[in-house]
Every structure is written in structure tokens, then in C-alpha cells.
Predicted model as a PDB file, atoms N, CA, C, CB and O in Angstrom, pLDDT in the B-factor column:
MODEL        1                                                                  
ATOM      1  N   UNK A   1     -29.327  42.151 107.608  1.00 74.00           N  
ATOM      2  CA  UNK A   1     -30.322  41.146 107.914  1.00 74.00           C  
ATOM      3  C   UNK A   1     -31.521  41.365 106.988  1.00 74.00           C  
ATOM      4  CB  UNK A   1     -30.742  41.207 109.418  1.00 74.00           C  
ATOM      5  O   UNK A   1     -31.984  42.505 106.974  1.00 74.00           O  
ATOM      6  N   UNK A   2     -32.230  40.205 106.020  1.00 77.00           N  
ATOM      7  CA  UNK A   2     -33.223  40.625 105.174  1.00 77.00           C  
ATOM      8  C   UNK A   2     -34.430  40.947 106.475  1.00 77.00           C  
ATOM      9  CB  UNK A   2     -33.611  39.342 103.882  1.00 77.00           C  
ATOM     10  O   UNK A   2     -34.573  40.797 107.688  1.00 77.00           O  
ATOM     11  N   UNK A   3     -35.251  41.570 105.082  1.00 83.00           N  
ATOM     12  CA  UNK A   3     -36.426  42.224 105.842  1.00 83.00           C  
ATOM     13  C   UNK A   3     -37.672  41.214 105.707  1.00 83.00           C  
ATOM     14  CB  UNK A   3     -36.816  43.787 105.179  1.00 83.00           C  
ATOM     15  O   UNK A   3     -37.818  40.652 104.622  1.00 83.00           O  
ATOM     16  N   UNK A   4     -38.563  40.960 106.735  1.00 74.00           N  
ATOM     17  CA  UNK A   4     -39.585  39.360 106.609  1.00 74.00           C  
ATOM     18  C   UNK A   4     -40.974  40.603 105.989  1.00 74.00           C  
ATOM     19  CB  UNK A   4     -40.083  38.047 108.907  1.00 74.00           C  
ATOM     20  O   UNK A   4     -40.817  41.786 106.293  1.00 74.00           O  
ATOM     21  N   UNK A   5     -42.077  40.248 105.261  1.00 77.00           N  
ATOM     22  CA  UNK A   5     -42.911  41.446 105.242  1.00 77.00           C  
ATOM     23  C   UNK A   5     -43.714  40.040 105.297  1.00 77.00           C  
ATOM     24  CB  UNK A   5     -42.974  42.852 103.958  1.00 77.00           C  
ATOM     25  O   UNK A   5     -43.122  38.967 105.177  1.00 77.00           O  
ATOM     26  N   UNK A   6     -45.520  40.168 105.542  1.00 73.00           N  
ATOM     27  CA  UNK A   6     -46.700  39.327 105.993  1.00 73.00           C  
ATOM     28  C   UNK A   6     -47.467  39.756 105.007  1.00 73.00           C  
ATOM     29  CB  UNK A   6     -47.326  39.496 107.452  1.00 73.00           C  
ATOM     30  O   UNK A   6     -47.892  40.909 104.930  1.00 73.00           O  
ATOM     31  N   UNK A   7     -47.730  38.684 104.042  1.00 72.00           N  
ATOM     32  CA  UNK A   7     -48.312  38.910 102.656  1.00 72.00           C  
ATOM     33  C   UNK A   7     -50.151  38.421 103.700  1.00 72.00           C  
ATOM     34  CB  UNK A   7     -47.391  37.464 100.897  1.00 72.00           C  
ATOM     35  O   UNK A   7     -50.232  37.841 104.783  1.00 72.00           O  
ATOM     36  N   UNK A   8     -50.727  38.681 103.261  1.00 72.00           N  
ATOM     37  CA  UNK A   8     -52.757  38.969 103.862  1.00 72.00           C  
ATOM     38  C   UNK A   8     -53.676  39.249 102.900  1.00 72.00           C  
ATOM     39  CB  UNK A   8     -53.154  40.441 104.901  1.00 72.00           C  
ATOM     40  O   UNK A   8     -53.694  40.332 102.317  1.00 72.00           O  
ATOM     41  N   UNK A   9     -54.298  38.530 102.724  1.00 71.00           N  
ATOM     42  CA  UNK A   9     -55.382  38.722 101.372  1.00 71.00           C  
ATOM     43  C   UNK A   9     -56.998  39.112 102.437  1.00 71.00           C  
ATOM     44  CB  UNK A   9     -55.551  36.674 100.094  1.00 71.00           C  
ATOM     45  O   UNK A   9     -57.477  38.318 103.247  1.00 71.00           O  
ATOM     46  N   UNK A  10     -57.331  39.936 102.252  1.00 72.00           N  
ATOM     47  CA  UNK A  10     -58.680  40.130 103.365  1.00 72.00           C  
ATOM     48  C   UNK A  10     -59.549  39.944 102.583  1.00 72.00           C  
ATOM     49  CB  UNK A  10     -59.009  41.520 104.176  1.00 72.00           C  
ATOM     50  O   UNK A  10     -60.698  40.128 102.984  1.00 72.00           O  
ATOM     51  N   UNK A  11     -59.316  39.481 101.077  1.00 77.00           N  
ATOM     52  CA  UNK A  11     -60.664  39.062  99.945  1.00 77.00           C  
ATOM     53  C   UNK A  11     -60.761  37.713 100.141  1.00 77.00           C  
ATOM     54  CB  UNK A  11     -60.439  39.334  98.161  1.00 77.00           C  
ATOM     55  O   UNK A  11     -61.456  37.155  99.291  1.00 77.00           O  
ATOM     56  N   UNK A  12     -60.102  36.718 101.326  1.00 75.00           N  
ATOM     57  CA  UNK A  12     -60.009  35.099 101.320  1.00 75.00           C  
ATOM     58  C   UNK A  12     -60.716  35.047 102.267  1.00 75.00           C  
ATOM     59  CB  UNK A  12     -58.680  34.256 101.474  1.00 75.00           C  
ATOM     60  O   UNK A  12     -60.282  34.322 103.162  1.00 75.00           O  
ATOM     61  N   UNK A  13     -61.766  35.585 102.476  1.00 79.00           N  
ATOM     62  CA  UNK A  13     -62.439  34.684 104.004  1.00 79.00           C  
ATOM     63  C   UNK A  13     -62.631  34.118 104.389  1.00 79.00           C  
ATOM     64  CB  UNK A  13     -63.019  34.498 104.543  1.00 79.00           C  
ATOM     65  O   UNK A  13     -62.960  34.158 105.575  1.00 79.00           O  
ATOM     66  N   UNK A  14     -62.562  32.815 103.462  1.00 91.00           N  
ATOM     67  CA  UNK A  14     -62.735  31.465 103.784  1.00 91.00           C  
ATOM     68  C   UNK A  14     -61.568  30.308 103.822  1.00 91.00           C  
ATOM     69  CB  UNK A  14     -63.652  31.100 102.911  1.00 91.00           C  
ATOM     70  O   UNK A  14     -61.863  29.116 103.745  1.00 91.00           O  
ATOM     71  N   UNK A  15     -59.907  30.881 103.976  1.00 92.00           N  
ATOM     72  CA  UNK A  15     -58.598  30.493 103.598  1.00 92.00           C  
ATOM     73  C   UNK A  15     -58.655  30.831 104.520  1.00 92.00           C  
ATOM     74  CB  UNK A  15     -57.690  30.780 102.641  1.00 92.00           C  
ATOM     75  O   UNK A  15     -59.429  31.735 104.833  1.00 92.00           O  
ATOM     76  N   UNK A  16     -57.567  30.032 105.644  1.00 92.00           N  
ATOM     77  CA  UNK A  16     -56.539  30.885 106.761  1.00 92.00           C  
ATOM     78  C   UNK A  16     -55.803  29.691 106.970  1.00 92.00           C  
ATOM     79  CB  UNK A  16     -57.234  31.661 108.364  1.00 92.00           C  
ATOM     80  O   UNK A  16     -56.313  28.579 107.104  1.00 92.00           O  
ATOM     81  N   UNK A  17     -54.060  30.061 107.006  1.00 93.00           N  
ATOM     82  CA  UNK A  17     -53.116  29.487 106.879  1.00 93.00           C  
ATOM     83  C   UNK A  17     -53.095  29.310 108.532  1.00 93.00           C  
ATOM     84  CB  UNK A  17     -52.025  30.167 106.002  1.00 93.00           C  
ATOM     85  O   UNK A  17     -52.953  30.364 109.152  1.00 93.00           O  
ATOM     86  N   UNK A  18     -53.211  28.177 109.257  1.00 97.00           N  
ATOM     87  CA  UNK A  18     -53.247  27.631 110.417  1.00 97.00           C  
ATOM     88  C   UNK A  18     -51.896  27.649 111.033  1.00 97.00           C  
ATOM     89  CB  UNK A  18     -53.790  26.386 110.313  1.00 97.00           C  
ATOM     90  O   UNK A  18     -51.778  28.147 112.152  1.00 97.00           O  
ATOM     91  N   UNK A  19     -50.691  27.073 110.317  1.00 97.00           N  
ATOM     92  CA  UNK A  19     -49.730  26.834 110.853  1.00 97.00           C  
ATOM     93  C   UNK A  19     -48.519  26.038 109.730  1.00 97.00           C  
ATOM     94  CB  UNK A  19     -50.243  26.121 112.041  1.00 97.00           C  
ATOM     95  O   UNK A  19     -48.867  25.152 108.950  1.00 97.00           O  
ATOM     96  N   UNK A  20     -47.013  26.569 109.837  1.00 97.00           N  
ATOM     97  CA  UNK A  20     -46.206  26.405 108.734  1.00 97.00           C  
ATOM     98  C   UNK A  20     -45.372  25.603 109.308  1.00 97.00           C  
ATOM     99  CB  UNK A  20     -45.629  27.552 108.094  1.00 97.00           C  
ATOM    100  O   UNK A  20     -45.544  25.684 110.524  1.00 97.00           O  
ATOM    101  N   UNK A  21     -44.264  24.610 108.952  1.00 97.00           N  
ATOM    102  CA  UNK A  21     -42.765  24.555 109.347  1.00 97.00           C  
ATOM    103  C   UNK A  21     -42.610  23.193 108.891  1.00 97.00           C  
ATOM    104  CB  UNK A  21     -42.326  24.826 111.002  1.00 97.00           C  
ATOM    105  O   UNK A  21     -43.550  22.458 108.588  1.00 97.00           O  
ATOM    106  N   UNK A  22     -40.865  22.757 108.840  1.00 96.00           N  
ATOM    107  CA  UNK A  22     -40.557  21.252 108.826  1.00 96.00           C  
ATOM    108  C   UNK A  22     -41.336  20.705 107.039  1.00 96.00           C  
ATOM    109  CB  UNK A  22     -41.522  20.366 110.565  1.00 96.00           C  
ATOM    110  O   UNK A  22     -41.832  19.643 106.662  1.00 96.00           O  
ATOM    111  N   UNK A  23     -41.113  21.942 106.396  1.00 95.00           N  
ATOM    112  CA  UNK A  23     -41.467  21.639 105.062  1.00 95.00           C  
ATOM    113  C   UNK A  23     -42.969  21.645 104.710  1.00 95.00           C  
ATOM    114  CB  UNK A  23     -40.922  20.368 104.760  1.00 95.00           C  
ATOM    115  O   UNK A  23     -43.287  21.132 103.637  1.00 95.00           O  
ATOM    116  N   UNK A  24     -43.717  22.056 105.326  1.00 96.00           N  
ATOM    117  CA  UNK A  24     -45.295  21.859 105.328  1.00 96.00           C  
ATOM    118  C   UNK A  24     -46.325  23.260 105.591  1.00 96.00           C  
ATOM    119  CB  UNK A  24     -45.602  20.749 106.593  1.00 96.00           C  
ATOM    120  O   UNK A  24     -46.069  24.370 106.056  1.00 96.00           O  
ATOM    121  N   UNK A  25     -47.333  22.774 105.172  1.00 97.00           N  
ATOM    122  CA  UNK A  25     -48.017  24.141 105.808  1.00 97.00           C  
ATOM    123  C   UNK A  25     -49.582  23.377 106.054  1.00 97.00           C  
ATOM    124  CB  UNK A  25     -48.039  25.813 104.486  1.00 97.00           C  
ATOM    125  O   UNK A  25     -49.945  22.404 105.394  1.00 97.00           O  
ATOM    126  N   UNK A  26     -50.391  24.013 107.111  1.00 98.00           N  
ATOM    127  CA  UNK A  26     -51.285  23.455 107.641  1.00 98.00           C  
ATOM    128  C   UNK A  26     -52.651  24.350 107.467  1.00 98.00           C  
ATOM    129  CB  UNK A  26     -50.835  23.167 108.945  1.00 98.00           C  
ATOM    130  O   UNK A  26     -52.897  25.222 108.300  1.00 98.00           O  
ATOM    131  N   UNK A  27     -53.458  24.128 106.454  1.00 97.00           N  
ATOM    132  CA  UNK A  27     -54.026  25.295 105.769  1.00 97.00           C  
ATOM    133  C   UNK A  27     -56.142  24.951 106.083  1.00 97.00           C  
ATOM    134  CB  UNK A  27     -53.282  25.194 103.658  1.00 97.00           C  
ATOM    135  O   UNK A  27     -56.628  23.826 106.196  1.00 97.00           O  
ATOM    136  N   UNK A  28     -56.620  25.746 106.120  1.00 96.00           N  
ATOM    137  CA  UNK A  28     -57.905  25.755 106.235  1.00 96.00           C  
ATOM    138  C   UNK A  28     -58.613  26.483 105.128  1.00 96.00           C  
ATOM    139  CB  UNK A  28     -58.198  26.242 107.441  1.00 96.00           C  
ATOM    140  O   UNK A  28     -58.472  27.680 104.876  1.00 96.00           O  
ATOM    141  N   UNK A  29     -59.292  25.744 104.575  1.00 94.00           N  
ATOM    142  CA  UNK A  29     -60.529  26.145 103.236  1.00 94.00           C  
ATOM    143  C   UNK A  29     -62.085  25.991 103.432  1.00 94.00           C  
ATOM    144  CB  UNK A  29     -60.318  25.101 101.896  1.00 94.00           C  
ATOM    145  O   UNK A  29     -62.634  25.016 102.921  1.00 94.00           O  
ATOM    146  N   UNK A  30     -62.725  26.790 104.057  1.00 95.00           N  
ATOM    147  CA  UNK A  30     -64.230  26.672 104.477  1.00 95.00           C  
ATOM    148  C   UNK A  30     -63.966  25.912 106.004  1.00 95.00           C  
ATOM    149  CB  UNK A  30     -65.309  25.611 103.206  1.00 95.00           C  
ATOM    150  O   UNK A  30     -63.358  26.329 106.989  1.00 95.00           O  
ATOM    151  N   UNK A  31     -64.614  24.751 105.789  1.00 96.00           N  
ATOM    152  CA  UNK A  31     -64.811  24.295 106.718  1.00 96.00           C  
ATOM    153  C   UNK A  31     -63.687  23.122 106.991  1.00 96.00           C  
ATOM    154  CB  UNK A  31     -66.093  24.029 106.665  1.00 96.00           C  
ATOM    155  O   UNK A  31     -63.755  22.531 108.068  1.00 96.00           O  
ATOM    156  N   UNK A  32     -62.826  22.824 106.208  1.00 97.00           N  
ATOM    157  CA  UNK A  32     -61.950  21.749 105.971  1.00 97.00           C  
ATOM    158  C   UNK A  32     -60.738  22.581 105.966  1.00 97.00           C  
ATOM    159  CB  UNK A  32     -62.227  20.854 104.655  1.00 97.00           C  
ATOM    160  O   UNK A  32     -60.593  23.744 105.590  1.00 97.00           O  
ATOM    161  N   UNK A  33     -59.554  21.401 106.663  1.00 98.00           N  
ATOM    162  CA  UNK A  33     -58.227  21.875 107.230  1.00 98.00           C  
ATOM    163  C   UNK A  33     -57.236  20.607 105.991  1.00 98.00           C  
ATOM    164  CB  UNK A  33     -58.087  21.542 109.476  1.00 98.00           C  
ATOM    165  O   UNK A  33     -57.753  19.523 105.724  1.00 98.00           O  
ATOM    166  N   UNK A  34     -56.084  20.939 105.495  1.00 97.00           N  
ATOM    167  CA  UNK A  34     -55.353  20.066 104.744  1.00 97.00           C  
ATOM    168  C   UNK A  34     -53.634  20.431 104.998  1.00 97.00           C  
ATOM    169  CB  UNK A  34     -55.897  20.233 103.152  1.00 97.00           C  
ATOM    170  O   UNK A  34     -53.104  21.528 105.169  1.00 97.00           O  
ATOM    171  N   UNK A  35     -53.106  19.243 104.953  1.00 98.00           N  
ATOM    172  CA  UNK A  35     -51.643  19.610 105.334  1.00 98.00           C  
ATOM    173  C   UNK A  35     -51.093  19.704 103.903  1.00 98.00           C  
ATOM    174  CB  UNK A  35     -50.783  18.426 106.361  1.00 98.00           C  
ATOM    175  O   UNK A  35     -51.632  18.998 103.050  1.00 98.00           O  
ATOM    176  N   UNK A  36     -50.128  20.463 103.573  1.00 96.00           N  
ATOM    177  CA  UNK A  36     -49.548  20.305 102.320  1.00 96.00           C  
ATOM    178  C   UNK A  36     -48.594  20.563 102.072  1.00 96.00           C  
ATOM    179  CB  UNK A  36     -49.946  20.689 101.567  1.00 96.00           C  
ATOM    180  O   UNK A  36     -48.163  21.074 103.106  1.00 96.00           O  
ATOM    181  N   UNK A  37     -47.721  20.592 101.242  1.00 95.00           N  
ATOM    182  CA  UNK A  37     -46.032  20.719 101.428  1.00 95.00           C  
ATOM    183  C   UNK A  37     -45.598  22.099 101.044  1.00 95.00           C  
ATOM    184  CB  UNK A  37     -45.128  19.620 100.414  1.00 95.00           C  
ATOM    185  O   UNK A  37     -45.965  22.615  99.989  1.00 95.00           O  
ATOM    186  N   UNK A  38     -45.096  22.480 101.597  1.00 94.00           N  
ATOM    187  CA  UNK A  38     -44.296  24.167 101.208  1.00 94.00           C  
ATOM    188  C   UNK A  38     -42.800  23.964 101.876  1.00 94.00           C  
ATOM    189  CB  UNK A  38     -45.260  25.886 102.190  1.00 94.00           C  
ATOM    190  O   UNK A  38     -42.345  23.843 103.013  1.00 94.00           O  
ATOM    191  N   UNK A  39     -42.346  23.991 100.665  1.00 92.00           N  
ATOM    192  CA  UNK A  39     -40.625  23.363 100.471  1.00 92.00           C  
ATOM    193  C   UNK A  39     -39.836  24.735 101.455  1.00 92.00           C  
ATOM    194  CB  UNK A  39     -39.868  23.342  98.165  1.00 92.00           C  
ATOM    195  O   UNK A  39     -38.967  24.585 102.314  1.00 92.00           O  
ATOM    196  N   UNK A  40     -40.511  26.141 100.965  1.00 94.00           N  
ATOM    197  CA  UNK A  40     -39.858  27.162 101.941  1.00 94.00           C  
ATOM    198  C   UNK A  40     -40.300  27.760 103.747  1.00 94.00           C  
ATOM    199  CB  UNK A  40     -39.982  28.358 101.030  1.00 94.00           C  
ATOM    200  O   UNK A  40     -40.003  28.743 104.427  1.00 94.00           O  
ATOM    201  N   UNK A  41     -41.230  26.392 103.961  1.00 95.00           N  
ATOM    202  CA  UNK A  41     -41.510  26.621 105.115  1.00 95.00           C  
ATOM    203  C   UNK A  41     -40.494  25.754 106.413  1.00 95.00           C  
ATOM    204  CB  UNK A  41     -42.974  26.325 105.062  1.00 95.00           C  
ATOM    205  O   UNK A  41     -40.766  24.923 107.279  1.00 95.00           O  
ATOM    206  N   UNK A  42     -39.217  26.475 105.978  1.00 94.00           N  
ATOM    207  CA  UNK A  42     -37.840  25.768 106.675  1.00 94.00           C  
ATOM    208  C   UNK A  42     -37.747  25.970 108.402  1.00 94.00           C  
ATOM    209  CB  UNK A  42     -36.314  26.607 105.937  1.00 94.00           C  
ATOM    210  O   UNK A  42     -36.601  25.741 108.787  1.00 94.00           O  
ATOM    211  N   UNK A  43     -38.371  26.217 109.139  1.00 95.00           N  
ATOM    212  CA  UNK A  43     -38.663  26.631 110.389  1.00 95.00           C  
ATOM    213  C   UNK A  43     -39.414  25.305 110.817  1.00 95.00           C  
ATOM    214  CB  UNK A  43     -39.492  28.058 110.461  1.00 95.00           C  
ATOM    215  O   UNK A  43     -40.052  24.508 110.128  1.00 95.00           O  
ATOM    216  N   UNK A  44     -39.098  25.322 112.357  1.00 97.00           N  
ATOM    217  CA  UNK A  44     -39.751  24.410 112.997  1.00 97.00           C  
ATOM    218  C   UNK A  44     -41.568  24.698 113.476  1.00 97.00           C  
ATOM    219  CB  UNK A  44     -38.777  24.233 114.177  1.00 97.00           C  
ATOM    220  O   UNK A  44     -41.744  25.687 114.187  1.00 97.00           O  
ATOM    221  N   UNK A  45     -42.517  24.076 113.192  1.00 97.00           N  
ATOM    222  CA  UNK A  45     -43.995  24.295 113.436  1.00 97.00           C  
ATOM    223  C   UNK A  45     -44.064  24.696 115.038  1.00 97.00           C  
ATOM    224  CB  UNK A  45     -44.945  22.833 113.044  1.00 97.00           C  
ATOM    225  O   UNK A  45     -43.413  24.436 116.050  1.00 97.00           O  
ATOM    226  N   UNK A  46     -45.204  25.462 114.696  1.00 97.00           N  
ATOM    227  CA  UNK A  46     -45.456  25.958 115.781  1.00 97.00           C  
ATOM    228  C   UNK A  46     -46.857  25.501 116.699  1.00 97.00           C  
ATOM    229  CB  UNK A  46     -45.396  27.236 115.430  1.00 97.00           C  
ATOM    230  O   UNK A  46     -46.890  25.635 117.922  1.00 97.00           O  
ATOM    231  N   UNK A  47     -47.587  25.144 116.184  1.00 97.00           N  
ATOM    232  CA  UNK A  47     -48.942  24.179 116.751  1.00 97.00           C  
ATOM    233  C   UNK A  47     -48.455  22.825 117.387  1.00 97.00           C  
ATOM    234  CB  UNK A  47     -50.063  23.700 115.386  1.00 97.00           C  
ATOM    235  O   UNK A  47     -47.454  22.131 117.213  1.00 97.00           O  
ATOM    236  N   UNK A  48     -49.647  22.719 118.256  1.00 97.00           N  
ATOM    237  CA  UNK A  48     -49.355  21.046 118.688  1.00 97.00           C  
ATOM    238  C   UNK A  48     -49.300  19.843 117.444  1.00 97.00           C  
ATOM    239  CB  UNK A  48     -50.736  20.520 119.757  1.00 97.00           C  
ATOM    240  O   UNK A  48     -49.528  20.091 116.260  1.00 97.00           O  
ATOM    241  N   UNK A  49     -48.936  18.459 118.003  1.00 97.00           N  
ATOM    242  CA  UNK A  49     -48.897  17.676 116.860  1.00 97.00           C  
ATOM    243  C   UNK A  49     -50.287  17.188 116.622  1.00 97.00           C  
ATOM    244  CB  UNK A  49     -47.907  16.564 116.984  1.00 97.00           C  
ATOM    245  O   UNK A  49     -50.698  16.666 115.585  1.00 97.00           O  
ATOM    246  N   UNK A  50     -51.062  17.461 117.885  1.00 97.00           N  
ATOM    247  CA  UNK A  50     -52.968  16.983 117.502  1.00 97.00           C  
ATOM    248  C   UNK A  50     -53.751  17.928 116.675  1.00 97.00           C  
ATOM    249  CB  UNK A  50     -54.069  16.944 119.001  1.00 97.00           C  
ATOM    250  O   UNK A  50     -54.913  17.738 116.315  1.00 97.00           O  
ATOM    251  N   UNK A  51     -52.906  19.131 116.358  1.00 97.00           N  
ATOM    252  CA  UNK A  51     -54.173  20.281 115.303  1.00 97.00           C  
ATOM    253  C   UNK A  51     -53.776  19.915 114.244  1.00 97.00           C  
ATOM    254  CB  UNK A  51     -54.172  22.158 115.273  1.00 97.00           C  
ATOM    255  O   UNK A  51     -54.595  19.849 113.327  1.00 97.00           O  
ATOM    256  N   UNK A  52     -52.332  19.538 113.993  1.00 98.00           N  
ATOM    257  CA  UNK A  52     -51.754  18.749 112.388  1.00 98.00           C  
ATOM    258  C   UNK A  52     -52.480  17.395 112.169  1.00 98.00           C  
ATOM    259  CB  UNK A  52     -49.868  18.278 112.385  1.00 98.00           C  
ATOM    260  O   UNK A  52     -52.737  16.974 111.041  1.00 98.00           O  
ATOM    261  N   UNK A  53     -52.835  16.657 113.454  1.00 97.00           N  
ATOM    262  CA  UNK A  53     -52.613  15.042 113.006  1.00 97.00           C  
ATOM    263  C   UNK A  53     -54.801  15.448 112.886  1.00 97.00           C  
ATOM    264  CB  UNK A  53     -51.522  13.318 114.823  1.00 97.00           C  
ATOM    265  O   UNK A  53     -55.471  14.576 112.333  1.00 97.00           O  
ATOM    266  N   UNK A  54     -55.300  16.306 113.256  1.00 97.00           N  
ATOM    267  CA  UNK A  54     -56.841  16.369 113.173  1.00 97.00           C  
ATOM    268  C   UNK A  54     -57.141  17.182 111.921  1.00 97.00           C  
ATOM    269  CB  UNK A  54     -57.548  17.075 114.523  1.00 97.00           C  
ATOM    270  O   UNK A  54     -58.087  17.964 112.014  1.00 97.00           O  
ATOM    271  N   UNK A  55     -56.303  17.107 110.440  1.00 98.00           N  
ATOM    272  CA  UNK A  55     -56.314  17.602 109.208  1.00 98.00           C  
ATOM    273  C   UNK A  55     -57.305  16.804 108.563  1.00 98.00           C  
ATOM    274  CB  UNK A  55     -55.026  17.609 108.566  1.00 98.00           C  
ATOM    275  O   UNK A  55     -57.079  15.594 108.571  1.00 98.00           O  
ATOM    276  N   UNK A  56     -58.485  17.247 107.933  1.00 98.00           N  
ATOM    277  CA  UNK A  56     -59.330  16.267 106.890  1.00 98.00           C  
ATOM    278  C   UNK A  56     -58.672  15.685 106.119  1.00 98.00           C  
ATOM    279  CB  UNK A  56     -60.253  16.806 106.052  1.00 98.00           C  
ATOM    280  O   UNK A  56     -58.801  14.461 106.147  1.00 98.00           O  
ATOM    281  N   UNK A  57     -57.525  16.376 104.934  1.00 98.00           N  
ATOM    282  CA  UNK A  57     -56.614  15.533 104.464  1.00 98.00           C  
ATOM    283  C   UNK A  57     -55.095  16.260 104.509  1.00 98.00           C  
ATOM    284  CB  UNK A  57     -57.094  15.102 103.041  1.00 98.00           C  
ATOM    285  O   UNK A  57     -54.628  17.308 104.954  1.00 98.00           O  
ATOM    286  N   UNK A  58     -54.573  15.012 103.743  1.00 97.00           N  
ATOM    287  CA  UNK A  58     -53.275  15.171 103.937  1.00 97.00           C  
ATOM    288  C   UNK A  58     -52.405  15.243 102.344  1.00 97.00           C  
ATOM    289  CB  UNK A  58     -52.852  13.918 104.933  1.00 97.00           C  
ATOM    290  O   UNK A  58     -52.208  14.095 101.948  1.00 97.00           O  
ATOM    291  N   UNK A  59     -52.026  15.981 101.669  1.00 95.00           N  
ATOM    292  CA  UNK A  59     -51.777  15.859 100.323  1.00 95.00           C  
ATOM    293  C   UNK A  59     -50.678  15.129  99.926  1.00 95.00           C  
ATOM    294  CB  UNK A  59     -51.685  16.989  99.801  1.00 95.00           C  
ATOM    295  O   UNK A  59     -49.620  15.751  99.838  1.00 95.00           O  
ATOM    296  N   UNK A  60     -50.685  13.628  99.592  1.00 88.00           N  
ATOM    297  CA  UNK A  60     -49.448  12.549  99.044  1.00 88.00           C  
ATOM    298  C   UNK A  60     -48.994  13.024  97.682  1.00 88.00           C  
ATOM    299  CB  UNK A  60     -49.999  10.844  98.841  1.00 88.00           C  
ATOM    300  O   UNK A  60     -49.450  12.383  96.736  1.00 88.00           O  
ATOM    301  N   UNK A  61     -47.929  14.337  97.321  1.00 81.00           N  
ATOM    302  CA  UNK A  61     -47.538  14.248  96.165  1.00 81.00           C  
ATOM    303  C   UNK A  61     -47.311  12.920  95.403  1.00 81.00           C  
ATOM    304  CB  UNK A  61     -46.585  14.895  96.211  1.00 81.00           C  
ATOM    305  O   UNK A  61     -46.798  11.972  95.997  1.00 81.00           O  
ATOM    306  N   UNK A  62     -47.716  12.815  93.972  1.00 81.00           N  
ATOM    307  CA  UNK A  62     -47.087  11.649  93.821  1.00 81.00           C  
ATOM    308  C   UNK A  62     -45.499  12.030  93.351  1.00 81.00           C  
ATOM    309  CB  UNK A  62     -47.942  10.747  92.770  1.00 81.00           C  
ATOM    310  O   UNK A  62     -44.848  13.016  93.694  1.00 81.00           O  
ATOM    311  N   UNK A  63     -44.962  10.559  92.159  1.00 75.00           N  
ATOM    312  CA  UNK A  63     -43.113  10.519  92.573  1.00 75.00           C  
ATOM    313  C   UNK A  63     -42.794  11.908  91.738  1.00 75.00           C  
ATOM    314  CB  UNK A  63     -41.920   8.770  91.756  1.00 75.00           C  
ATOM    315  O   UNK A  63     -41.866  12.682  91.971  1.00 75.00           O  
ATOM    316  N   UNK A  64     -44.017  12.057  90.480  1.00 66.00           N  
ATOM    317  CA  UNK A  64     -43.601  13.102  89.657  1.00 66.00           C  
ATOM    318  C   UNK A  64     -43.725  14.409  90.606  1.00 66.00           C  
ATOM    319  CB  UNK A  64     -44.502  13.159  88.284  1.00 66.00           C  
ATOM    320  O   UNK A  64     -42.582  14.824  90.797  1.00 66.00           O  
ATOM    321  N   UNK A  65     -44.242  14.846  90.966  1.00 58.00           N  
ATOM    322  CA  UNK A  65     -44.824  16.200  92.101  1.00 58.00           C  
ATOM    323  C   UNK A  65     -43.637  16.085  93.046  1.00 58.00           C  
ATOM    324  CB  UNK A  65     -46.619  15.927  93.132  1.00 58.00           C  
ATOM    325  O   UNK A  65     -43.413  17.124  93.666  1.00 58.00           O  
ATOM    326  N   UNK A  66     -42.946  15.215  93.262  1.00 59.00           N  
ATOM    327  CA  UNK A  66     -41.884  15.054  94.712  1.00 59.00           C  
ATOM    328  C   UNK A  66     -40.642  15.660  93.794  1.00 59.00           C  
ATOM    329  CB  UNK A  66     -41.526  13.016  95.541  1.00 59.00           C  
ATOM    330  O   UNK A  66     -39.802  16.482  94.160  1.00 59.00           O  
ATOM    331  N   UNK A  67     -40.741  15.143  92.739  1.00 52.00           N  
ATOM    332  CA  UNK A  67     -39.218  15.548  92.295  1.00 52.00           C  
ATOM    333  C   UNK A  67     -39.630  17.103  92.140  1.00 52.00           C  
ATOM    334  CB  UNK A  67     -38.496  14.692  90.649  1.00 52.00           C  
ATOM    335  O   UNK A  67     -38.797  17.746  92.778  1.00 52.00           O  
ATOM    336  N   UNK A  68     -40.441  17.839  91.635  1.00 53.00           N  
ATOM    337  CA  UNK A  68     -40.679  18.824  91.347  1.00 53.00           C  
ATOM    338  C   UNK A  68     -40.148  19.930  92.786  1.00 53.00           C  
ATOM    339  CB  UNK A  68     -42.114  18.675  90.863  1.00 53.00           C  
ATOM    340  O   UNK A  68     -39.351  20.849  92.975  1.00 53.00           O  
ATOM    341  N   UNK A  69     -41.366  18.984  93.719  1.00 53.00           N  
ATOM    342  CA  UNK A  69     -41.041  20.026  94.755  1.00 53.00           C  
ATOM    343  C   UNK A  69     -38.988  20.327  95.494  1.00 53.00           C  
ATOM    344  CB  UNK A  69     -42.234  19.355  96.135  1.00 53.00           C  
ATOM    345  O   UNK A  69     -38.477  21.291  96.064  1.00 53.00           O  
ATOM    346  N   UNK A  70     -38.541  19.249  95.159  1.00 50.00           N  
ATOM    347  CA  UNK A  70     -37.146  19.443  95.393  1.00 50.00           C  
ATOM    348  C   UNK A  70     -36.087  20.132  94.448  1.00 50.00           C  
ATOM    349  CB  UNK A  70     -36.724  18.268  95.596  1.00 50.00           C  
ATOM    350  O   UNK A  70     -34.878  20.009  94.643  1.00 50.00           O  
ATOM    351  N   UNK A  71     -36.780  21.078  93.110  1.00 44.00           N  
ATOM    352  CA  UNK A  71     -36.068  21.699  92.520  1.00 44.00           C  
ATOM    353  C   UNK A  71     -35.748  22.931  93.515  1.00 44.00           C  
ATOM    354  CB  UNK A  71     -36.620  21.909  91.252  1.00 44.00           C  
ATOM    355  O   UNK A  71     -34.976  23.823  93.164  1.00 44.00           O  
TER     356      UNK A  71                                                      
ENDMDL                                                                          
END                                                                             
């Protein structure tokens, strides 16, 4: 069974990764929260759907960035 290890930067004080899954990750920068795509976040989310849907923004790859992320 691989081994999971928890990568932590304690020099980001102003970053904290809120919540991952269903291809996405739900990320906080200062004072502002943004949803954004992380292709290896293959797990189902774990937050309600109101701390995702109360994101300042939401990042629309465009078509070039979409194909990318599906390599």
C-alpha cells in the first residue's frame, strides 16, 4: 500500500488549503477564498457545498488551460 506523507509550508501564513476533491481544490490567500482545479484531487470533498459555493472566485480555465489540465 503506498505511503500518503502531508507536504506544510509554515513560511505561508497567509495560504491555507480549505478543502480538496472531485477534481478541485478550495484554497484561501489573505483574506480571499478561490476554487481551482487540481486534476489529482480524485477523492470526494469534504466541506459543505455552501463553504465552496461562498468562494470570491472561481477559476474558468480557458479551452487552451483545459486541454492542458487533462494531460
Amino acid at each position: 500500500m503506498p505511503t500518503l506523507s502531508l507536504l506544510e509550508s509554515s513560511h505561508w501564513s497567509d495560504y491555507e488549503l480549505l478543502d480538496s476533491g472531485d477534481g478541485l481544490k478550495h484554497e484561501r490567500f489573505g483574506p480571499y477564498t478561490f476554487v481551482r482545479p487540481e486534476v489529482q484531487a480524485m477523492w470526494r470533498r469534504s466541506s459543505p457545498e455552501k463553504d465552496w459555493d461562498s468562494a470570491d472566485a472561481v477559476f474558468q480555465p480557458t479551452n487552451e488551460e483545459s486541454a492542458d489540465i487533462g494531460c
